[in-house]
MMTF fields as JSON, N, C-alpha, C and O atoms, coordinates in Angstrom:
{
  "mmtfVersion": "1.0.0",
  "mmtfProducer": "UNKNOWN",
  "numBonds": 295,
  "numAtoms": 296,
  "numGroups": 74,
  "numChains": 1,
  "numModels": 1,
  "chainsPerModel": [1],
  "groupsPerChain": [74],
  "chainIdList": ["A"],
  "bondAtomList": [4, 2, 8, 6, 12, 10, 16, 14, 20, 18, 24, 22, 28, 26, 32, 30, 36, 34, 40, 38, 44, 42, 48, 46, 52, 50, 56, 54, 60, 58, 64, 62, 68, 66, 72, 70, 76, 74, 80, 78, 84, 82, 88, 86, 92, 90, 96, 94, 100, 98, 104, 102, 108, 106, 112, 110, 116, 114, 120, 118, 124, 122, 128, 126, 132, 130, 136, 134, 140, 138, 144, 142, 148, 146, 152, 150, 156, 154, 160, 158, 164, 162, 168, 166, 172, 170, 176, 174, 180, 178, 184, 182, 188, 186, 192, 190, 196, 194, 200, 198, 204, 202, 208, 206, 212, 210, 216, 214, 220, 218, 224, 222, 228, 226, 232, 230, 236, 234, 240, 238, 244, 242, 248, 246, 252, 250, 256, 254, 260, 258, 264, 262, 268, 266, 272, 270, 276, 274, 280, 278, 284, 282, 288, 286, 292, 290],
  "bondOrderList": [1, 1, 1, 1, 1, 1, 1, 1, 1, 1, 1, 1, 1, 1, 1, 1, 1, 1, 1, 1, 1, 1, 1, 1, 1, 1, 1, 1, 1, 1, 1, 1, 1, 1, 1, 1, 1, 1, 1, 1, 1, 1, 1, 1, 1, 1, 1, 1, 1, 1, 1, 1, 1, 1, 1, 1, 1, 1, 1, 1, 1, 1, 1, 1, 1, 1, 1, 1, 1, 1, 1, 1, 1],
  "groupList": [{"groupName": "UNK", "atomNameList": ["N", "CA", "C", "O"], "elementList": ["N", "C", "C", "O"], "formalChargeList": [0, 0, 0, 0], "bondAtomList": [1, 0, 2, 1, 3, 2], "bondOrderList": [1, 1, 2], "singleLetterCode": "X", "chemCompType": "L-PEPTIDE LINKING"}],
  "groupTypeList": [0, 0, 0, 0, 0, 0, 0, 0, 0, 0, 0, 0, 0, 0, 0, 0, 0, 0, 0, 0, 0, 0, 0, 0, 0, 0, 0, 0, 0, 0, 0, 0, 0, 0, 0, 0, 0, 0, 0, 0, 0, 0, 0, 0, 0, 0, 0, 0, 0, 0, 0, 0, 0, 0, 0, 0, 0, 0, 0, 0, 0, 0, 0, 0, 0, 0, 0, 0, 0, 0, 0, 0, 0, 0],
  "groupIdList": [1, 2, 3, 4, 5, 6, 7, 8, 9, 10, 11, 12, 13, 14, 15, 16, 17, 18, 19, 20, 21, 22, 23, 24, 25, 26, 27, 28, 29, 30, 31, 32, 33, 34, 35, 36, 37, 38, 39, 40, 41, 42, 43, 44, 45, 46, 47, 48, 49, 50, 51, 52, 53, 54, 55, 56, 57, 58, 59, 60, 61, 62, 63, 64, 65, 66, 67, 68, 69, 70, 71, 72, 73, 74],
  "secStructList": [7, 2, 2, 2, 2, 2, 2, 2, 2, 2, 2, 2, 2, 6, 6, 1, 7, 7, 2, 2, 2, 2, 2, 2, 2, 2, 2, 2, 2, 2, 2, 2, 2, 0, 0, 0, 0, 0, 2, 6, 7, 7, 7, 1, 2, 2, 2, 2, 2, 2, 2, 2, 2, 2, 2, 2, 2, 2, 2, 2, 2, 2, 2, 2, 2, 2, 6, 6, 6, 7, 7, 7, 7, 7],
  "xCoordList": [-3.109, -4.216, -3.72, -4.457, -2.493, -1.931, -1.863, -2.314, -1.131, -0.714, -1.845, -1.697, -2.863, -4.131, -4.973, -5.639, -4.798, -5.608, -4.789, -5.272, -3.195, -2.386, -3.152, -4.149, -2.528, -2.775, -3.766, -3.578, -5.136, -6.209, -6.092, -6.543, -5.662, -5.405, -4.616, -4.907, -3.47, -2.802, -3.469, -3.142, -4.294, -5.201, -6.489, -7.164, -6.717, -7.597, -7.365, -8.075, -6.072, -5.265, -4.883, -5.764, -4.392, -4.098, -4.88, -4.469, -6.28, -7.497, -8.075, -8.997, -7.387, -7.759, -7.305, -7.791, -5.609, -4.863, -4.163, -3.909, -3.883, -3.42, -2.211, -2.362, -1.016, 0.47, 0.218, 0.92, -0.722, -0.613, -1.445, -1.375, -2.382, -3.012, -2.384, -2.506, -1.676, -0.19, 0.539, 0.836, 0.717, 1.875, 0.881, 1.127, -0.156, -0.935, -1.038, -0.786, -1.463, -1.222, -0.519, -0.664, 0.367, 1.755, 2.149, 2.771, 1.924, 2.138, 1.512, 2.359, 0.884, -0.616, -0.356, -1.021, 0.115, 0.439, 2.109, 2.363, 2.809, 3.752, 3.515, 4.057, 2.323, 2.23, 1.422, 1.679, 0.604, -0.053, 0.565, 0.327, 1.677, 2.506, 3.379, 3.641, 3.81, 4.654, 3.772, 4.084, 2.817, 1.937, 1.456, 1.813, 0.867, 0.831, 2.522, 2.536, 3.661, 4.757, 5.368, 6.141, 4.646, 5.136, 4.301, 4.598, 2.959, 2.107, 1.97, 1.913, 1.923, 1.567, 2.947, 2.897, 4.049, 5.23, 5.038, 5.483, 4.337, 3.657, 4.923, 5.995, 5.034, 6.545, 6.679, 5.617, 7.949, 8.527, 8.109, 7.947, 8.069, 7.396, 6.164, 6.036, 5.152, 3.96, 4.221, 3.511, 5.278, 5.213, 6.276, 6.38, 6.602, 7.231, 6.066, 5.713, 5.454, 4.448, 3.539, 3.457, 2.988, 2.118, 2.648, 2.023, 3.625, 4.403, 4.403, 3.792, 4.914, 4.542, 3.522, 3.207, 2.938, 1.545, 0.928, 0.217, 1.363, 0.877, 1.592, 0.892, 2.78, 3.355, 3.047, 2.685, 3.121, 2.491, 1.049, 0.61, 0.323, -0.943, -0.803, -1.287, 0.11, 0.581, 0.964, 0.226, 1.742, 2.457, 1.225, 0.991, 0.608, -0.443, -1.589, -2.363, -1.569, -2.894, -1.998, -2.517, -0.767, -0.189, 0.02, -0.177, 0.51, 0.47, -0.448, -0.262, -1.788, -3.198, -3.533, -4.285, -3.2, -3.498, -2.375, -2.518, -1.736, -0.818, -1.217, -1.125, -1.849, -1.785, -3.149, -3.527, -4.734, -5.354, -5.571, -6.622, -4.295, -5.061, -5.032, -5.858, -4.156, -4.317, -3.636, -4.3, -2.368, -1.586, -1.5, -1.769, -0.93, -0.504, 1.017, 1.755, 1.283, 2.678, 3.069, 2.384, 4.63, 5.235, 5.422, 5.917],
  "yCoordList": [0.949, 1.403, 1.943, 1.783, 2.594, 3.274, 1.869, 1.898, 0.692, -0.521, -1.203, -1.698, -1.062, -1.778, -0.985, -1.631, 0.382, 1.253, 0.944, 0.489, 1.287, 1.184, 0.107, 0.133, -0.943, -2.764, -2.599, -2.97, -1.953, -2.55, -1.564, -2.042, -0.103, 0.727, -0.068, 0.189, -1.172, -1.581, -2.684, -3.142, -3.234, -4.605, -3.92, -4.548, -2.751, -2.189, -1.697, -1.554, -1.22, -0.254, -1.485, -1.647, -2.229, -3.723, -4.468, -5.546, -4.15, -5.512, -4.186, -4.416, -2.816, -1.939, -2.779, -2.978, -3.339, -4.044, -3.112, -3.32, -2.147, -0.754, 0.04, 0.621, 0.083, 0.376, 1.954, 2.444, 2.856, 4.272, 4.308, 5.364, 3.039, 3.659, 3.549, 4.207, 2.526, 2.079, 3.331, 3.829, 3.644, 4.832, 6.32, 7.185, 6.037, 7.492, 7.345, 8.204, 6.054, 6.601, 6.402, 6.896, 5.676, 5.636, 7.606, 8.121, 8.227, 9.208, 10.004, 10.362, 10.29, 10.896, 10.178, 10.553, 9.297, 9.105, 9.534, 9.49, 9.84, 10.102, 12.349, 13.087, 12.701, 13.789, 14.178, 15.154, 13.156, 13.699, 13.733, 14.54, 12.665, 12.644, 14.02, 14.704, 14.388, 15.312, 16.904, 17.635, 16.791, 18.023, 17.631, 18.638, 16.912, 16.651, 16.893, 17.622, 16.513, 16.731, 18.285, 18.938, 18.486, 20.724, 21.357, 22.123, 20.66, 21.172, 21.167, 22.137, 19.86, 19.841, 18.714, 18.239, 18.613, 17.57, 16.325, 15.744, 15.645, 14.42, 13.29, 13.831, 12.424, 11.219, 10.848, 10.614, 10.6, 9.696, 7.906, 7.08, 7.941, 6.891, 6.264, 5.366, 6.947, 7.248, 6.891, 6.117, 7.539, 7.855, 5.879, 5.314, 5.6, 4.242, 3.179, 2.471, 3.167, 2.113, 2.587, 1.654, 3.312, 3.52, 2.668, 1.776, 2.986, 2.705, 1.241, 0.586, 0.735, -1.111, -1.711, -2.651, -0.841, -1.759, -1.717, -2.567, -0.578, -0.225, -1.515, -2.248, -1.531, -2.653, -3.618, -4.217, -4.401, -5.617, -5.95, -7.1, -4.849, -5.023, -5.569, -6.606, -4.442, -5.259, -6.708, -7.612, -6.914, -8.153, -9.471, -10.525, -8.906, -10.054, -10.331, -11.287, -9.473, -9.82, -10.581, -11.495, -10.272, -10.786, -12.486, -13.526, -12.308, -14.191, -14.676, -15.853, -14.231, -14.783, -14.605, -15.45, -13.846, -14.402, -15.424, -15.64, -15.724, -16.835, -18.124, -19.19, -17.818, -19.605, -19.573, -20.32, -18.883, -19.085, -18.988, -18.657, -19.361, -19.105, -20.494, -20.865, -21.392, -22.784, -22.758, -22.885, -22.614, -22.506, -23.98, -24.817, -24.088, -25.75, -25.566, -24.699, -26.879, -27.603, -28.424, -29.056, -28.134, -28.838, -29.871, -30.386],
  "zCoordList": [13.829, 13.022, 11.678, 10.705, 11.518, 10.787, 9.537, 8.392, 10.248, 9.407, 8.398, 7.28, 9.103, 9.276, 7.882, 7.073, 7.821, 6.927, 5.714, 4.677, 5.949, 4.683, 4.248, 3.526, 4.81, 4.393, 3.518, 2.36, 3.932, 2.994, 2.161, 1.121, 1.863, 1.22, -0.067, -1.235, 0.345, -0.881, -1.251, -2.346, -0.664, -1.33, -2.075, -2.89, -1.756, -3.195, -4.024, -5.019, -3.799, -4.929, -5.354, -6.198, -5.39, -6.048, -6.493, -6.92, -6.545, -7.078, -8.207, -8.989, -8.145, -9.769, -11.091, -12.205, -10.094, -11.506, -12.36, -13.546, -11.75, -12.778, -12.183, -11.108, -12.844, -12.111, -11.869, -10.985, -12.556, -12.702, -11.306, -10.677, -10.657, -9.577, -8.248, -7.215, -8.576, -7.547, -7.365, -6.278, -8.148, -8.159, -7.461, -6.621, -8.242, -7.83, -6.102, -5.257, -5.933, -4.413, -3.579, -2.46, -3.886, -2.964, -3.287, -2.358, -4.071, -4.226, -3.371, -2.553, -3.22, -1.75, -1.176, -0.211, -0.834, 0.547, 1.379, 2.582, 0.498, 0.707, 1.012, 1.834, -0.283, -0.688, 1.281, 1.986, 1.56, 2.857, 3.868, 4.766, 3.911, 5.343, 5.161, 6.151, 3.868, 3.585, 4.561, 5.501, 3.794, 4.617, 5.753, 6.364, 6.665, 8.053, 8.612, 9.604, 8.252, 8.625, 8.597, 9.297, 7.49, 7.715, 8.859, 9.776, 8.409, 9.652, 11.09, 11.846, 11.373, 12.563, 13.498, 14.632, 12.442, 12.802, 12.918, 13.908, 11.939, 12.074, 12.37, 12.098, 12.665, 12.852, 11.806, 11.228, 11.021, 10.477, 10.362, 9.464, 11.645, 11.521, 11.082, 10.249, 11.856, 10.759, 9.18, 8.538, 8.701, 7.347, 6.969, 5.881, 7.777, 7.404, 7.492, 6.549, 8.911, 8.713, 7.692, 6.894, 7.389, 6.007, 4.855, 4.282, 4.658, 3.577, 3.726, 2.881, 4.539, 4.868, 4.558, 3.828, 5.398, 5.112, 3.621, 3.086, 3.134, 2.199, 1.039, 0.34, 1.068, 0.357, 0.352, -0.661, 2.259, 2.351, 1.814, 1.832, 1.326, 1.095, -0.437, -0.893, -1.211, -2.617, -2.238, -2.63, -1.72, -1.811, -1.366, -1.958, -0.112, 0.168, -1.088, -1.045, -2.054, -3.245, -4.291, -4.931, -4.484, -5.539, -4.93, -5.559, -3.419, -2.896, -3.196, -3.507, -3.299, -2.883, -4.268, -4.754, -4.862, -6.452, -7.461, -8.664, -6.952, -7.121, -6.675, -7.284, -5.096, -4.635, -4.749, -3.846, -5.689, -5.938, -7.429, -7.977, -8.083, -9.548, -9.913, -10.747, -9.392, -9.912, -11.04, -12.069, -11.143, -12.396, -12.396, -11.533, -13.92, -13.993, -13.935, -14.403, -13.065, -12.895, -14.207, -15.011, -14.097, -15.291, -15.314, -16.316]
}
């Protein structure tokens, strides 16, 4: 579930189109695991799959806007 939220977390933060919003929330998300982790000892892990998914979510909009833009071949 953790993978699943990131994921679409980085396919909307990725369809803004804007590096400051990329950053803003890979930032809070790092900033929330940080405080769930003082608090209540949240896992490490937790804080890795976020981060995945969160990437793979970049990475899956940038594929899908590649093999749908119809660039021209040389």
């Amino acid at each position: 579930m953790i993978f699943a939220v990131a994921l679409a977390t980085g396919l909307f933060t990725a369809m803004l189109r804007s590096a400051f919003a990329v950053i803003a929330v890979a930032f809070m998300i790092g900033l929330i695991f940080l405080a769930a982790f003082l608090i209540s000892g949240a896992s490490v892990v937790g804080l890795l799959m976020s981060l995945l998914g969160f990437n793979a979510g970049l990475v899956t909009y940038g594929a899908g806007y590649l093999i749908f833009s119809g660039g021209s071949s040389a």
